[in-house]
C-alpha positions in Angstrom: -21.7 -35.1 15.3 -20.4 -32.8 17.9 -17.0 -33.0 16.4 -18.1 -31.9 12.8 -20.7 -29.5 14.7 -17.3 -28.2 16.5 -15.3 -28.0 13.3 -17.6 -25.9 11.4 -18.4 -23.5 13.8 -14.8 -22.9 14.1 -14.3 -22.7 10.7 -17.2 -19.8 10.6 -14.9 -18.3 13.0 -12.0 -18.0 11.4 -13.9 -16.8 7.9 -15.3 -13.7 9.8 -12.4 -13.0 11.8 -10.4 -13.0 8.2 -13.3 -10.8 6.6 -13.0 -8.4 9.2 -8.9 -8.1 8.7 -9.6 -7.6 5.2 -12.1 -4.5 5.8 -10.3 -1.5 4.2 -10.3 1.0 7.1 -11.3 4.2 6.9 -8.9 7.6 6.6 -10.0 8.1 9.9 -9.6 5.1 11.6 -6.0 5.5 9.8 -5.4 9.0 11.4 -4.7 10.5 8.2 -4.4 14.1 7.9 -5.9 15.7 4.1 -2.7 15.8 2.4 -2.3 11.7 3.3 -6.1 11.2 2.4 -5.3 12.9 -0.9 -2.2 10.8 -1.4 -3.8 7.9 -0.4 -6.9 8.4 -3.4 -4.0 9.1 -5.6 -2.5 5.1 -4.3 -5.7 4.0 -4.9 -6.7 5.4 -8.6 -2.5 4.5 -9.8 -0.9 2.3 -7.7 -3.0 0.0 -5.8 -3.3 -2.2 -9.1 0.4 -3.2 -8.8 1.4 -2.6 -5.2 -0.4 -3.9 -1.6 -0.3 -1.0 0.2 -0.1 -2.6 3.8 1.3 -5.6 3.0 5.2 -6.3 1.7 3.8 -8.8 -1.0 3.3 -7.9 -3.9 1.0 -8.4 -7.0 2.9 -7.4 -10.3 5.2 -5.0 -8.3 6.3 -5.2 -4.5 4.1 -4.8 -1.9 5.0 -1.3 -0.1 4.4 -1.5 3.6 7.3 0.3 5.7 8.8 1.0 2.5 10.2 4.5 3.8 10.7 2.6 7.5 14.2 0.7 5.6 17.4 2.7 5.1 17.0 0.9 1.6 14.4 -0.3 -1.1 14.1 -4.0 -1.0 14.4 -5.1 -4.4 16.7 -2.3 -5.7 19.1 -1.0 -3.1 18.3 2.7 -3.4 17.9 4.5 -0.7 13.9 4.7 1.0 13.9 8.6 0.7 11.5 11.0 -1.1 14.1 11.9 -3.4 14.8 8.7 -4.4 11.2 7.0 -4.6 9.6 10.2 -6.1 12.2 9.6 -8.8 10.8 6.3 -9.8 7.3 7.0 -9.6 7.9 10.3 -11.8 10.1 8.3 -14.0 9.4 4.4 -13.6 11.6 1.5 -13.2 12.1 -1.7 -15.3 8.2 -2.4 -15.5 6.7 0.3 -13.6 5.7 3.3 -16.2 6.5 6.7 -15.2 3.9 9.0 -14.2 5.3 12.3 -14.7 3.1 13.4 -16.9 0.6 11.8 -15.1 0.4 13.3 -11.8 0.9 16.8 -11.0 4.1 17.9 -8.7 0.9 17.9 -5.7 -0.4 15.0 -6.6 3.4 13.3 -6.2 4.6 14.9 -3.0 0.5 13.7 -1.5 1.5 10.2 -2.7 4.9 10.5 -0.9 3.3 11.9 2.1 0.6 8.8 2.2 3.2 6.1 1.5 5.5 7.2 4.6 2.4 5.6 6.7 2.5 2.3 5.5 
């Protein structure tokens, strides 16, 4: 009895410790200045569906966590710069759509700005 008693309680444990982990924190407790917050709403309403932003897996495109702390992109060898990723996210890539006439020039260079703290 103690043993299942023991089992479960540790097993209640580990749920809440892993629901707290997966509590989206806030743009405070991230230290985000405006112009990340605004990049980071812009992740959330365009990219989030398709990318885990701190995480490197991925749901139907990589996951993008450190992607600007690599000299190059994972998956297609460009280089991790503004240049470079602003290009595909104005443009696409393979399945991504473009969304240059999407997102305003601001909106882009926010979404840059937010990505360089994952």
């Amino acid at each position: 009895m103690a043993q299942k008693f023991a089992f479960w309680l540790t097993l209640a444990l580990l749920l809440a410790a892993t629901a707290c982990d997966e509590r989206r924190k806030s743009d405070t407790e991230l230290g985000l200045n405006p112009q990340q917050s605004a990049g980071r709403r812009v992740y959330d309403d365009q990219c989030a569906r398709c990318h885990e932003p701190y995480s490197t897996s991925g749901k139907k495109g990589p996951g993008l966590k450190g992607v600007f702390k690599q000299k190059f992109l994972p998956l297609a060898g460009f280089p991790a710069n503004d240049e470079r990723i602003g290009e595909i996210i104005r443009s696409g890539r393979k399945e991504m759509p473009g969304f240059g006439q999407t997102l305003t020039p601001q909106q882009i260079e926010d979404l840059l700005v937010y990505m360089h703290t994952l």
